[in-house]
NUZA-595707 format. One record per residue (C-alpha): residue number from 1; x, y, z. Coordinates in nm, 4 decimals. Example, Ala and Ser with C-alpha at 12.3 -4.5 7.8 and 13.67 -1.06 7.14 Angstrom:
residues 2
[1,[1.2300,-0.4500,0.7800]]
[2,[1.3670,-0.1060,0.7140]]
end
This chain:
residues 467
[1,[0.0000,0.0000,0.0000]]
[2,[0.0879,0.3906,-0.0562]]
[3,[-0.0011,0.5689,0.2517]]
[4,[-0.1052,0.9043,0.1015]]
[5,[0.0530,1.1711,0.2376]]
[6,[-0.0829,1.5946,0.3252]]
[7,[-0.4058,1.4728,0.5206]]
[8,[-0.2527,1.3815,0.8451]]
[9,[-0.5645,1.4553,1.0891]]
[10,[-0.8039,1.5442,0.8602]]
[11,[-1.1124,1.3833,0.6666]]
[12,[-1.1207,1.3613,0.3246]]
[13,[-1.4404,1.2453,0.1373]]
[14,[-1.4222,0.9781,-0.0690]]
[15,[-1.6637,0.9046,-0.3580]]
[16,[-1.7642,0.5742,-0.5343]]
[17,[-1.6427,0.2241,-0.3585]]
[18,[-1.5404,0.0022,-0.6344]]
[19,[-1.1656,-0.1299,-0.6234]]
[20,[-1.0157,0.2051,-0.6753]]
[21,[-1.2284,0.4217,-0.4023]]
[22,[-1.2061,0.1414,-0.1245]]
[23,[-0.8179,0.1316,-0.1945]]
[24,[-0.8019,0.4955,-0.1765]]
[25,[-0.9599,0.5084,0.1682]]
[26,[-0.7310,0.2007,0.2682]]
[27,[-0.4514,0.4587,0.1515]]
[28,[-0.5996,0.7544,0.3664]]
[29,[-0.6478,0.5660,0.6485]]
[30,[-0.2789,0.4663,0.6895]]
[31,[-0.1791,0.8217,0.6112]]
[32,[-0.3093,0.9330,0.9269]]
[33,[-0.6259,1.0654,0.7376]]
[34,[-1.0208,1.0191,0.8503]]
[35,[-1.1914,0.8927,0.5447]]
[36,[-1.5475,0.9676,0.4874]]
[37,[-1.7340,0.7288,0.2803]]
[38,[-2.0340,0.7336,-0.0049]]
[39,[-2.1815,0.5476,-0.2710]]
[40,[-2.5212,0.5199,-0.4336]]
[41,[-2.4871,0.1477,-0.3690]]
[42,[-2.6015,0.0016,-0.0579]]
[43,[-2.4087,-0.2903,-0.0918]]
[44,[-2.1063,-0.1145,-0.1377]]
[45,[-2.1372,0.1120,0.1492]]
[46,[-2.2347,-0.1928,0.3813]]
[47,[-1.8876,-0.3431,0.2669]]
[48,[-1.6870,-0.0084,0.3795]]
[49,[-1.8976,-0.0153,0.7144]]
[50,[-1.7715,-0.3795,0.7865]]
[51,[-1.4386,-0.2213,0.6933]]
[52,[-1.4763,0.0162,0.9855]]
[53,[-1.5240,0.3161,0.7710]]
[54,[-1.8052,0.5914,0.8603]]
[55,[-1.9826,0.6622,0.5592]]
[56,[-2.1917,0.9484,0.4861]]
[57,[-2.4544,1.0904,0.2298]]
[58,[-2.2080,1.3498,0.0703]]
[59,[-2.5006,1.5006,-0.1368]]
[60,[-2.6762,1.6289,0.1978]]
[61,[-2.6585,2.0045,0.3320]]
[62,[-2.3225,2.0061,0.4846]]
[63,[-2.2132,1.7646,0.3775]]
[64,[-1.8334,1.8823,0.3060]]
[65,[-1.8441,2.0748,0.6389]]
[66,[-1.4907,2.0159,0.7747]]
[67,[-1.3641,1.8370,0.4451]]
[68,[-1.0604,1.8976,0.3227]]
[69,[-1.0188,1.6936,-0.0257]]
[70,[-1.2926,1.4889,-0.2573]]
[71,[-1.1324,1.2021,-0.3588]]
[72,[-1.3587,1.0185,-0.6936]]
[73,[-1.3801,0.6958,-0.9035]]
[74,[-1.2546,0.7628,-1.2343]]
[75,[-1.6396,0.6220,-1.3832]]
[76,[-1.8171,0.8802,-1.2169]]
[77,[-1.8687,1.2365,-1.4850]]
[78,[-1.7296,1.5478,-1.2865]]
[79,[-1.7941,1.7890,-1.5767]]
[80,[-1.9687,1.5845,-1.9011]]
[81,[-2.2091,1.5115,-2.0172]]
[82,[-2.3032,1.6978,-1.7250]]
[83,[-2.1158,1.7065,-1.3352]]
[84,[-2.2210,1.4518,-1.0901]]
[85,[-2.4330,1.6102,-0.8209]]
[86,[-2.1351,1.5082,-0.5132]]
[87,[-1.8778,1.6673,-0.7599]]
[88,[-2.0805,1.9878,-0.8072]]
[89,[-2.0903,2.0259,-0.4253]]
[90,[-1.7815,1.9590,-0.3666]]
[91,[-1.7644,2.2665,-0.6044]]
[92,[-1.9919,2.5042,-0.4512]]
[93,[-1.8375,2.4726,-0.0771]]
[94,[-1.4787,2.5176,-0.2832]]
[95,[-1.3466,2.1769,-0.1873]]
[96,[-1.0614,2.0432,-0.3621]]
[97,[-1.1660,1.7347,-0.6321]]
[98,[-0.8605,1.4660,-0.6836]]
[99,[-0.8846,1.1007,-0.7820]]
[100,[-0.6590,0.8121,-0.6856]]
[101,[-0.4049,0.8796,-0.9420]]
[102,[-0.3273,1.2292,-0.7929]]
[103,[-0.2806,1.0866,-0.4311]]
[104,[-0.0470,0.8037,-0.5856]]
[105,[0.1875,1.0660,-0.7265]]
[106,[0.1667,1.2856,-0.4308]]
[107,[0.2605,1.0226,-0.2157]]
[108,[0.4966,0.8050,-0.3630]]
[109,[0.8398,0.9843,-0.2654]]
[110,[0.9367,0.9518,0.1012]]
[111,[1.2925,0.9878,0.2668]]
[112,[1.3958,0.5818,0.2669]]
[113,[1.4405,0.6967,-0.1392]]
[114,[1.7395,0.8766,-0.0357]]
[115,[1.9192,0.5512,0.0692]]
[116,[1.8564,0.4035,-0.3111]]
[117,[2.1442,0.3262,-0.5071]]
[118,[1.8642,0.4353,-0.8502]]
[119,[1.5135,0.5919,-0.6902]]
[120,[1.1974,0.3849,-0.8285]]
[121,[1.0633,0.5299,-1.1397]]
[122,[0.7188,0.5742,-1.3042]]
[123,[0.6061,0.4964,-1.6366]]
[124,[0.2559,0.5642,-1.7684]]
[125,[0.0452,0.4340,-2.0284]]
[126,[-0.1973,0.6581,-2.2272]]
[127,[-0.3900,0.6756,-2.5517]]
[128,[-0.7134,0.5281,-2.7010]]
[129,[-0.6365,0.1352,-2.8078]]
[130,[-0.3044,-0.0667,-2.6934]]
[131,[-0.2711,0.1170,-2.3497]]
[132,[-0.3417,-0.2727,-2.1815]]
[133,[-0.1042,-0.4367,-2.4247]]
[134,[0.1862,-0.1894,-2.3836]]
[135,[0.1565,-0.1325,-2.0162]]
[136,[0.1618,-0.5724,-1.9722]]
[137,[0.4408,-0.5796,-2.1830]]
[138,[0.6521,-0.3070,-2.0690]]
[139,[0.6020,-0.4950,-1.7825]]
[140,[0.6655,-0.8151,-1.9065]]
[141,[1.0167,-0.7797,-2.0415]]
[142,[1.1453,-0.5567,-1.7176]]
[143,[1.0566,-0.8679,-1.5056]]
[144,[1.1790,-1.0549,-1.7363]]
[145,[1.4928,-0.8858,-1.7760]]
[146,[1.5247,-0.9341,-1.3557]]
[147,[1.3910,-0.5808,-1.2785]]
[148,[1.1797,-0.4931,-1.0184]]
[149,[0.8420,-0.3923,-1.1524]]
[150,[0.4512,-0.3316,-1.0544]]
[151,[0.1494,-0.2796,-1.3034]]
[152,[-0.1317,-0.0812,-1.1861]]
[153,[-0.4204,0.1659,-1.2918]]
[154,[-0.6428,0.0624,-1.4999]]
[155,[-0.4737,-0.2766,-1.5495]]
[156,[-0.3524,-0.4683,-1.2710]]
[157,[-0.3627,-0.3579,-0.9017]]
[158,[-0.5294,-0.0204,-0.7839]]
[159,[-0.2139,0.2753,-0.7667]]
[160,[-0.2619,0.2722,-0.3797]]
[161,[-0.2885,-0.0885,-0.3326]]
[162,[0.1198,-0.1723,-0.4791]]
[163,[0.3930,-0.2155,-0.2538]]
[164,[0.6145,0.0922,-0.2251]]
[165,[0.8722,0.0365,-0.5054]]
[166,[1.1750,-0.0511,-0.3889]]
[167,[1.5798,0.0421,-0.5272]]
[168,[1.5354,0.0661,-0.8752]]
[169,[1.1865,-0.0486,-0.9053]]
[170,[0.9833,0.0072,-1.1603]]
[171,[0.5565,0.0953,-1.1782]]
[172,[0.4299,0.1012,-1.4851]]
[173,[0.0501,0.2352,-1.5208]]
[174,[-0.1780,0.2424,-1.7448]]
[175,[-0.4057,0.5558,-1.7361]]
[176,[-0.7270,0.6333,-1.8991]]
[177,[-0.8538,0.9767,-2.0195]]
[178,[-1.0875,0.9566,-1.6823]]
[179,[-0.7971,0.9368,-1.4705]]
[180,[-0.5621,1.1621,-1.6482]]
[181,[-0.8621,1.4230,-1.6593]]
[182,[-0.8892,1.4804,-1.3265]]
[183,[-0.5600,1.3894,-1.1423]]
[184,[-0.4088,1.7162,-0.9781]]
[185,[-0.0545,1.5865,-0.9539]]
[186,[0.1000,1.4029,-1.2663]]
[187,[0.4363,1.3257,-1.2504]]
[188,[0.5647,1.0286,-1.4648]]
[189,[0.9432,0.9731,-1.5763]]
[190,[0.8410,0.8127,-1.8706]]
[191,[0.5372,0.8425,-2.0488]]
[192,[0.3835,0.6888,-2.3108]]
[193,[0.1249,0.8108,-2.5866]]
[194,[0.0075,0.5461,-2.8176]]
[195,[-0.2700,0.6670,-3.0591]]
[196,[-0.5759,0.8472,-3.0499]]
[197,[-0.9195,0.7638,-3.2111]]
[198,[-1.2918,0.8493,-3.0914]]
[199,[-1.3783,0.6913,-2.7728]]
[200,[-1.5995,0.8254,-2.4735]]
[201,[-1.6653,1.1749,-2.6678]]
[202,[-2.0092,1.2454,-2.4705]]
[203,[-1.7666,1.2319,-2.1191]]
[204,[-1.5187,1.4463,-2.2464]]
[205,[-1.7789,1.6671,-2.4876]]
[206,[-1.6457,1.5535,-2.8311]]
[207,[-1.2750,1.4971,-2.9622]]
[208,[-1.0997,1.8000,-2.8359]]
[209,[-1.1656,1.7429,-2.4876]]
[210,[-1.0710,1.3638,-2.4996]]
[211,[-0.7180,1.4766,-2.6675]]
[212,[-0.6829,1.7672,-2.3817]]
[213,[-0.7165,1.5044,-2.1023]]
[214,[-0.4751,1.2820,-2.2737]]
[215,[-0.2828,1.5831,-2.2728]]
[216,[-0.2466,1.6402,-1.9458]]
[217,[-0.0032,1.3346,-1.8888]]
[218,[0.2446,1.4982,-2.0823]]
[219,[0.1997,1.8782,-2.0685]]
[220,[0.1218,1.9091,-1.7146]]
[221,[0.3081,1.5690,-1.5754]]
[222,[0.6771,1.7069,-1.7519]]
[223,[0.8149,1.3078,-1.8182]]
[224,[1.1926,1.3095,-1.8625]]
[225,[1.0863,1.1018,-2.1841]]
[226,[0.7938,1.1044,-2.3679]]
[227,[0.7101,0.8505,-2.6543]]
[228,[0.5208,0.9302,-2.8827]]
[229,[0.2698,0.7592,-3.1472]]
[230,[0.2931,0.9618,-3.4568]]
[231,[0.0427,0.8054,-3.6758]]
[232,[-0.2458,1.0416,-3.5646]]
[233,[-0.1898,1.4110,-3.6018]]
[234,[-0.2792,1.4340,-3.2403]]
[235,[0.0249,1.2364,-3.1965]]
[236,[0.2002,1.4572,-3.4316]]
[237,[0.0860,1.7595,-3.2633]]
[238,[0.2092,1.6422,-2.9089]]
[239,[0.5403,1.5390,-3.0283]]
[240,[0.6064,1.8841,-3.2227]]
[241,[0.4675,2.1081,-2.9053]]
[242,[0.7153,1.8911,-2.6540]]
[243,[1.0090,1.8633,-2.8383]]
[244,[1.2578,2.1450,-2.8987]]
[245,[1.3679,2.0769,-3.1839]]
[246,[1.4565,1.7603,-3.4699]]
[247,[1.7302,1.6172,-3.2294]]
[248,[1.5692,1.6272,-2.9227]]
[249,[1.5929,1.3303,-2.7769]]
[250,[1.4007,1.3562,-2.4981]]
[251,[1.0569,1.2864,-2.7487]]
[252,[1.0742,0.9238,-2.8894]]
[253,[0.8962,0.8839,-3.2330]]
[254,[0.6958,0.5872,-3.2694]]
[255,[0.4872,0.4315,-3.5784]]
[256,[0.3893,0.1353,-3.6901]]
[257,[0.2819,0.2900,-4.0380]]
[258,[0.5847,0.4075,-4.2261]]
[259,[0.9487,0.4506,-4.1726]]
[260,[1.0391,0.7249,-3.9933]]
[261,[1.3491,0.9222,-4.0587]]
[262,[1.5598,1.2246,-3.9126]]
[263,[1.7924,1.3311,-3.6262]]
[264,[1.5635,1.2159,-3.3272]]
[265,[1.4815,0.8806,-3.1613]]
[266,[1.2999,0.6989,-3.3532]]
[267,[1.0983,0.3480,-3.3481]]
[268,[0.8863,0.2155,-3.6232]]
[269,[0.7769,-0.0789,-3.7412]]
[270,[0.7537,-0.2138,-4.0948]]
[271,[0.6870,-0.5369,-4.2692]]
[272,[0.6684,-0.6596,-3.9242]]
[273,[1.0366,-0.6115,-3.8442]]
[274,[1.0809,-0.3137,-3.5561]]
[275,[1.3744,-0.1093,-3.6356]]
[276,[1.5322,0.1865,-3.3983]]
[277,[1.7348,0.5066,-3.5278]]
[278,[1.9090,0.7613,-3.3091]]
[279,[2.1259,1.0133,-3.4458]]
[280,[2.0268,0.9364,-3.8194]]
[281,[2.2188,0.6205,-3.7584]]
[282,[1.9999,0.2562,-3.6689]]
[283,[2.0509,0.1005,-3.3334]]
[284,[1.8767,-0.2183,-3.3625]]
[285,[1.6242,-0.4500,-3.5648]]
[286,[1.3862,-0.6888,-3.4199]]
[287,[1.2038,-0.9318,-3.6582]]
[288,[0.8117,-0.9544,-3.5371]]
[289,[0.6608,-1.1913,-3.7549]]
[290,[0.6733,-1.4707,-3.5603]]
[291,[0.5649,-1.3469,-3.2070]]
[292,[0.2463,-1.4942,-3.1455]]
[293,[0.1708,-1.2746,-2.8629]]
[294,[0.1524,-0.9601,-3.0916]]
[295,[-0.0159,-1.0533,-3.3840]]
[296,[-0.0545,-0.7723,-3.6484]]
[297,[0.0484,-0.3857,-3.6884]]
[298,[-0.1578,-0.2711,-3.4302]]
[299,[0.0402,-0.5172,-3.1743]]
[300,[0.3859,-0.3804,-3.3711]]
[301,[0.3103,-0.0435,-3.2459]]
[302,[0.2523,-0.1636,-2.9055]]
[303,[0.6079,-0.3444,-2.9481]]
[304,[0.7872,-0.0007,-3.0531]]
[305,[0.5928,0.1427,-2.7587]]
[306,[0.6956,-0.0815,-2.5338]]
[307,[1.0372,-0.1185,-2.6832]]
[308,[1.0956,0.2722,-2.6661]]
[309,[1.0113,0.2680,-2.2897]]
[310,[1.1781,0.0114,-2.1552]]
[311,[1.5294,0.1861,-2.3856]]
[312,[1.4233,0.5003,-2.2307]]
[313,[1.4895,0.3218,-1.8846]]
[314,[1.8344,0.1866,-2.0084]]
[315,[1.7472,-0.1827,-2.1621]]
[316,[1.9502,-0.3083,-2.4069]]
[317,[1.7659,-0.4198,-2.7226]]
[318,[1.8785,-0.8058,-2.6793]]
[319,[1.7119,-0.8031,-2.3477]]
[320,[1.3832,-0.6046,-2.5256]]
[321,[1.3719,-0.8674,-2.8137]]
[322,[1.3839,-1.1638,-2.5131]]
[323,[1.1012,-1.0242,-2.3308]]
[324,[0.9344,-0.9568,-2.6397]]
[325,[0.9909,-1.2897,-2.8046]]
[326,[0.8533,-1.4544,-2.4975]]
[327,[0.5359,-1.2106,-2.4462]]
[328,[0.1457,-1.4688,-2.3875]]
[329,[-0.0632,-1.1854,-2.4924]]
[330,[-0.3299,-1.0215,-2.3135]]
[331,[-0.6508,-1.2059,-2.2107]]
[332,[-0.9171,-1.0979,-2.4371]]
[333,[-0.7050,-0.8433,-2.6547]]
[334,[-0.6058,-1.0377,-2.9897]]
[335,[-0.5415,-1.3645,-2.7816]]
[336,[-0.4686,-1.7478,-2.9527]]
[337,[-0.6429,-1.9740,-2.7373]]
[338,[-0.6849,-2.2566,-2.9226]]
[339,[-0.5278,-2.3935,-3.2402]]
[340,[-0.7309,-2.7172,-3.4185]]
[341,[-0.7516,-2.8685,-3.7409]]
[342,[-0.5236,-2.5959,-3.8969]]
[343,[-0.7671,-2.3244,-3.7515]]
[344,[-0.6414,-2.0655,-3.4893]]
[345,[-0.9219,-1.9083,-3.2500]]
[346,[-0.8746,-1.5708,-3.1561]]
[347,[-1.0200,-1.3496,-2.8514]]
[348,[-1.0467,-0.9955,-2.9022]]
[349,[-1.3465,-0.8934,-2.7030]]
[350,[-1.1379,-0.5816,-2.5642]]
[351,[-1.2032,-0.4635,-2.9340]]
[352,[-1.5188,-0.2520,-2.8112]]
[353,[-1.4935,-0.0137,-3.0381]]
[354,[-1.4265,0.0229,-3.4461]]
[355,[-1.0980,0.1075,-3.4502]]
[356,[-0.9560,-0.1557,-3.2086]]
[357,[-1.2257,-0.3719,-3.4600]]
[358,[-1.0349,-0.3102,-3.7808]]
[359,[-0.7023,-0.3301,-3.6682]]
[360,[-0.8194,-0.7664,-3.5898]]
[361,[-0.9146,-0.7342,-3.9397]]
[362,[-0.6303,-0.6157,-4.0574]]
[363,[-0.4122,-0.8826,-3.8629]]
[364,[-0.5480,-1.2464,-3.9687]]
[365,[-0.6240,-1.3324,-4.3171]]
[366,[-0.9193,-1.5792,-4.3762]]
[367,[-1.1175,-1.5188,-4.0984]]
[368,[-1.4694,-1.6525,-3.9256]]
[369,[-1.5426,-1.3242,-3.7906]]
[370,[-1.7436,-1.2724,-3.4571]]
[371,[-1.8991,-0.9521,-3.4484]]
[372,[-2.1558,-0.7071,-3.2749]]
[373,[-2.2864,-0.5903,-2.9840]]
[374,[-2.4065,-0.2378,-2.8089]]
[375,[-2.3062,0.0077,-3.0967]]
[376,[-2.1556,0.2604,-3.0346]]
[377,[-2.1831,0.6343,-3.2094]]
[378,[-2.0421,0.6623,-3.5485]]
[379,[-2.1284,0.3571,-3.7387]]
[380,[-1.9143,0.0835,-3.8687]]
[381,[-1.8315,0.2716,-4.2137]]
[382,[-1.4504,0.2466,-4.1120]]
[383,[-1.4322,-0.1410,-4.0688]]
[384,[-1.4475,-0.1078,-4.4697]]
[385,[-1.0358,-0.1355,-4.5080]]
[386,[-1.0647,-0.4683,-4.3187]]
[387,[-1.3691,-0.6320,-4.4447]]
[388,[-1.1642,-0.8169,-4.7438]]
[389,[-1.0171,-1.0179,-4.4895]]
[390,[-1.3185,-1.1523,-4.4012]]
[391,[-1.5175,-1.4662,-4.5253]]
[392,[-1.7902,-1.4592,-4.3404]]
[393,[-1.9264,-1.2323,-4.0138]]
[394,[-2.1618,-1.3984,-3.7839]]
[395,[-2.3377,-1.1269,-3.5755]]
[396,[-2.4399,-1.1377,-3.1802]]
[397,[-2.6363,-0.9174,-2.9705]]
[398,[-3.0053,-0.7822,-2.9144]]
[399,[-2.9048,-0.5577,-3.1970]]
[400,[-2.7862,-0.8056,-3.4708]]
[401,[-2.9881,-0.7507,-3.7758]]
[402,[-2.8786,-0.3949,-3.7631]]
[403,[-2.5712,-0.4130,-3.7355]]
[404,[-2.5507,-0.7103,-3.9977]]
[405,[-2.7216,-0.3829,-4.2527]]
[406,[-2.4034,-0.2211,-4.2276]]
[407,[-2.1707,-0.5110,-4.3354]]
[408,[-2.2225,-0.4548,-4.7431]]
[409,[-2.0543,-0.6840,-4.9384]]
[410,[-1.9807,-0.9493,-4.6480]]
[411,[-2.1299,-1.2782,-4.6240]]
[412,[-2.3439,-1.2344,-4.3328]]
[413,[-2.5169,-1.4655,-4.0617]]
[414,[-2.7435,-1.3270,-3.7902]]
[415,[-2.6637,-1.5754,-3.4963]]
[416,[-2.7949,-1.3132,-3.1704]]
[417,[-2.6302,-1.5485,-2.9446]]
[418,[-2.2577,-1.6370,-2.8866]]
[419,[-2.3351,-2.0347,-2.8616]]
[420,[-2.4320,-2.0370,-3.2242]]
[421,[-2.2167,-1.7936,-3.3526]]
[422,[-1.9666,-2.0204,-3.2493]]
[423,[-2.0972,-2.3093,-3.3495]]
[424,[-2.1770,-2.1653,-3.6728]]
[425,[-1.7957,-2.1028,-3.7148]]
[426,[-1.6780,-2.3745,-3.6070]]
[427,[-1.9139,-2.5792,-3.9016]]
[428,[-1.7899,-2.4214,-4.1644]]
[429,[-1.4482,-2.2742,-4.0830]]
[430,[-1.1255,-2.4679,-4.3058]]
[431,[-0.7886,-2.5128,-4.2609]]
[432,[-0.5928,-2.1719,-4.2704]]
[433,[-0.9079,-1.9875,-4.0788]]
[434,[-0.9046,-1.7763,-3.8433]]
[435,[-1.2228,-1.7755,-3.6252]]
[436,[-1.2489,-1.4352,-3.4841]]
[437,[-1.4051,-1.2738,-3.2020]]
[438,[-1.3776,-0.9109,-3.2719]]
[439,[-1.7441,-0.7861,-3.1442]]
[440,[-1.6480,-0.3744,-3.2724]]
[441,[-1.9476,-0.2963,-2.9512]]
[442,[-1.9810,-0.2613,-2.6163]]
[443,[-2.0889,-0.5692,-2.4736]]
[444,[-2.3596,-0.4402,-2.2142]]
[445,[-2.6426,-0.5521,-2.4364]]
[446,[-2.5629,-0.9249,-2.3165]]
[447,[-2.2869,-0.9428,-2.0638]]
[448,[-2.1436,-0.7584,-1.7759]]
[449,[-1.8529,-0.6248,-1.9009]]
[450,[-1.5909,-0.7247,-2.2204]]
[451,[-1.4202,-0.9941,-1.9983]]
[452,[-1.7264,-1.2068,-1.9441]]
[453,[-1.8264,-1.1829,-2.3675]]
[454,[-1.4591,-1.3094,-2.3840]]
[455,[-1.4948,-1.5965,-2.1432]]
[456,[-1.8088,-1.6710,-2.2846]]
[457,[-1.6863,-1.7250,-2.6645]]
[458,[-1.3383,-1.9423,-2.5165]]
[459,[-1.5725,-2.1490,-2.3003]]
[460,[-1.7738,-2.2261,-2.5796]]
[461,[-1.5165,-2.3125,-2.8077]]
[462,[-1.3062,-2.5625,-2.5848]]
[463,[-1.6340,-2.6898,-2.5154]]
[464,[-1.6780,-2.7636,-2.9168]]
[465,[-1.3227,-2.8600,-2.9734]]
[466,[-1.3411,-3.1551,-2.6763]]
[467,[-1.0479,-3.2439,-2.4864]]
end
């Protein structure tokens, strides 16, 4: 745990009780702070009573008498579509509003660092697709290189629930636009910006205020290293505004969609073989194509992203290419789970959205294709550039025979239900296939959450494959 530190003997609210608020009033608690509990859940706030915390209904009259902070989950809106009605008070009697990711870098210094041969670092993980994958790998090869390292935030363990990183430690976080929005202390030593494409517009009121709170990380947090996905011009416009100039190290280039060239530091991947450049001169080559854990171009920018950080921290590029070489993969984000009769089975339910969609497209040839869901705004026009790829789609959800309208020129099977999608793929699919689950929707129509649609389609297709 990170005690948080600046509320010695004094009570801080704390909004929302999932795994993120409870750990934050864990955090409090053994800062020497008083937490003070709510959430519109009964259940929840029963837990954090058992827990020995007072709880109390922050939306009353009065509620923030004597409070000095508002600590809130990153789900709950604190300005759009339109400000939660604890926020907004929290507002009006001019109390401060953090979330779990400011206390974290508030707190995570303290005088035993002075002792440490190399003081911990942070690395952070932002952007709108591959933030799991890079974090888990950047991960993955400092562990496996011997290196001390944590993954939290939206992956992994809650910020305040790690252990305090010891000599040379490493925490690498992933951080979504809700956390980086809000967080009043940002303070990374590396941070990482992978792409940017529409995603959770109506919380941050359309595309300009989802790139602004990706933003933040870099133009407010002041990493010693920033890398960079150039393949947007959001990325492109980050890179230019924090660079000073076309040797300026301190910005790493990344792109997994065309050679990149000049003074700088530069990673890119192409033809599936990752190549760095420093100085105008190349540093290292790493061949891709076989790496079953990172399947595709979208998972080769994820390798440059993950391969820039971990240089940034002083890994060689043998010791990169081990830990990428030996990388599982991600459940439910372009995942092999099964290989039979010359057909591979893929699980991408993480691939909510169309973007995340097309780039599974655009990795597997021949492929049994799993689709649909809760749509989200926008339509599915841009799954056109992968939709040659495909031999057949066969769609799921309350919603199927809509979204099955939109798939011109695609063999199309409305299935509604997972089981017989998969069976239905699993009858016809051939030697070479790739059966596909790539649902390019929320899955709230029929399942909890992404994870469950993704245990869902693997438990139903080891139950069709048999021992």
């Amino acid at each position: 745990m990170i005690p948080v530190q600046g509320f010695e003997g004094k009570s801080v609210a704390v909004l929302g009780l999932g795994r993120s608020g409870l750990a934050a009033a864990r955090a409090l608690k053994a800062g020497g702070a008083h937490p003070v509990l709510w959430d519109d859940n009964p259940a929840a706030r029963e837990k954090a009573e058992a827990e020995g915390f007072e709880t109390r209904d922050l939306s009353r009259q009065g509620a923030f008498d004597g409070i000095a902070c508002l600590v809130t989950s990153p789900g709950i809106p604190h300005l759009y579509p339109e400000p939660n009605r604890v926020i907004a008070a929290a507002w009006e009697a001019e109390v401060p509003v953090d979330n779990d990711i400011g206390l974290f870098f508030r707190s995570l210094g303290h005088q035993g660092w002075d002792d440490f041969d190399q003081p911990p670092k942070v690395v952070t993980v932002t952007g709108s697709n591959g933030k799991s994958t890079t974090s888990a790998l950047i991960h993955h090869i400092l562990s496996e290189d011997g290196r001390e390292s944590q993954l939290a935030g939206n992956i992994g363990r809650g910020v305040l629930d790690i252990d305090p990183p010891g000599d040379g430690g490493v925490v690498v976080l992933e951080l979504s636009s809700y956390q980086t929005d809000l967080a009043r202390a940002l303070t990374p030593d590396v941070a990482v910006f992978s792409n940017l494409s529409p995603d959770h517009l109506d919380r941050h009121a359309g595309m300009g205020g989802y790139f602004a709170a990706k933003r933040r990380l870099f133009a407010e947090g002041g990493p010693d290293r920033a890398v960079i996905g150039v393949d947007e011009r959001e990325g492109q416009c980050l890179a230019n505004q924090l660079s000073e100039g076309a040797g300026d190290d301190r910005v790493i280039r990344v792109s997994s969609a065309r050679k990149l060239a000049g003074p700088g530091w530069l990673v890119f991947a192409r033809k599936g073989f990752l190549t760095e450049w420093r100085k105008g001169r190349q540093v290292a080559a790493i061949d891709l194509r076989e790496m079953k854990g990172l399947p595709g171009a979208h998972n080769h920018q994820n390798a440059c992203a993950a391969y820039a950080a971990c240089r940034a921290l002083g890994l060689s590029p043998r010791a990169i290419e081990a830990g990428l070489a030996s990388y599982p993969g991600l459940p439910h984000r372009s995942q092999t789970i099964a290989e039979a009769r010359g057909i591979r089975f893929v699980n991408d339910s993480k691939a909510t959205n169309v973007d995340s969609a097309l780039k599974a497209l655009e990795a597997f040839q021949n492929i049994r294709w799993i689709c649909g869901g809760l749509e989200k705004e926008g339509g599915l026009s841009g799954l056109k550039p992968g939709l040659p790829n495909v031999r057949k789609a066969y769609v799921i959800g309350r919603e199927a025979a809509k979204f099955a309208l939109q798939l011109d020129g695609t063999e199309v099977e409305v299935c509604t239900t997972m089981e017989r999608a998969v069976a239905q793929a699993i009858a016809e699919a051939e030697a070479g296939d790739v059966v596909l689950l790539a649902p390019a929707a929320a899955s709230f129509d029929q399942y909890d959450n992404f994870e469950k649609r993704g245990d869902d389609f693997v438990a139903r297709v080891k139950a069709a494959l048999g021992p």
